[in-house]
C-alpha positions in Angstrom: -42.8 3.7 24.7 -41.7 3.8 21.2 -39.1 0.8 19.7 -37.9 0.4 16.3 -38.1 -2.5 14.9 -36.6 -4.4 11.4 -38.7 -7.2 10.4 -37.7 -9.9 7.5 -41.1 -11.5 6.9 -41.5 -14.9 5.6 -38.2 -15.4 7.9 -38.8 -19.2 8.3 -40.2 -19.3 12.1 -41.7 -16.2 14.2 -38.6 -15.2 16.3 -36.9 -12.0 17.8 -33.1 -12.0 17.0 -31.9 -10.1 19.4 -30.6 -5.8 19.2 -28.9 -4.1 16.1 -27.6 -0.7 15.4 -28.4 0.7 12.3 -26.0 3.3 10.1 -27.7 5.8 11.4 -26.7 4.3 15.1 -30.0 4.1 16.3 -31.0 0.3 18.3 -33.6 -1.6 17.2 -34.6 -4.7 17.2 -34.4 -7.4 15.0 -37.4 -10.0 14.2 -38.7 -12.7 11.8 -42.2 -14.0 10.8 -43.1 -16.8 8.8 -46.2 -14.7 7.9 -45.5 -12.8 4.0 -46.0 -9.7 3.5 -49.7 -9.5 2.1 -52.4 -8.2 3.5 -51.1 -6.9 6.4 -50.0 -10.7 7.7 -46.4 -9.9 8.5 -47.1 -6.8 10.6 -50.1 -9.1 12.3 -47.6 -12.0 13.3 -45.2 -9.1 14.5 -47.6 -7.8 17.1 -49.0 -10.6 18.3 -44.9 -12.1 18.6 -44.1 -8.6 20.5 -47.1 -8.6 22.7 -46.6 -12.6 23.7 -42.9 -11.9 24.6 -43.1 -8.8 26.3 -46.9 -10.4 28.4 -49.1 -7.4 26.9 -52.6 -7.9 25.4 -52.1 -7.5 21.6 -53.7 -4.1 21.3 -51.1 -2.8 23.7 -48.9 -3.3 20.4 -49.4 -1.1 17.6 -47.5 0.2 14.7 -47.0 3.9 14.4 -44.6 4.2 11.3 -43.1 1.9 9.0 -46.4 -0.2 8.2 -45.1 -0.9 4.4 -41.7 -0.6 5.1 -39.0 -3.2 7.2 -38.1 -0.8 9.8 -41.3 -0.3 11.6 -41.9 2.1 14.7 -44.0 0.1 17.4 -45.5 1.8 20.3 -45.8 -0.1 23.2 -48.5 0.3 26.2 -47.1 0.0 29.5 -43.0 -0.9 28.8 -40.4 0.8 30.0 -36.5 0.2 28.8 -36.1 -1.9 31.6 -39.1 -4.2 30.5 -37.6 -4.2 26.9 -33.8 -5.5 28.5 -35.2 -7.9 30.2 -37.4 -9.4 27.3 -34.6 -8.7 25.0 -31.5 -8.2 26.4 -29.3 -5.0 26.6 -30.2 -2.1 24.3 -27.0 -1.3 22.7 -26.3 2.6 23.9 -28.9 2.8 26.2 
């Protein structure tokens, strides 16, 4: 499964704050590291934050689009919608 996801990087603490919808009215989630965005460090602390929360291994977490970017694309191994709600709550217009 594929979830969008906006990440602030060096957000003070590694946390997921819960669903957004965007302009374009697409969900996605919204996250924070305290890694900065060198080196790949952010998009590190990202995946191993989604893959603690939702109880995957941390190569069942990868990024498909958005490495450089803040909106990312994450594609998930073995989650369903129903796995994301629980983890995350609700997805708005799902």
């Amino acid at each position: 499964m594929r979830v969008a996801v906006r990440l602030t990087p060096r957000g003070g603490r590694d946390a997921i704050d819960g669903w957004a919808v965007g302009v374009d009215g697409r969900p996605h989630l919204k996250a924070r590291v305290s890694a900065p965005p060198v080196e790949g460090e952010a998009n590190a602390a990202l995946t191993a934050l989604l893959a603690k929360r939702l109880g995957l291994a941390k190569s069942a977490v990868r990024i498909a689009a958005g490495e450089t970017g803040r909106l990312k694309q994450i594609e998930l191994d073995g989650v369903d919608e129903a796995s994301l709600a629980d983890a995350f709550g609700p997805i708005p217009g799902a």
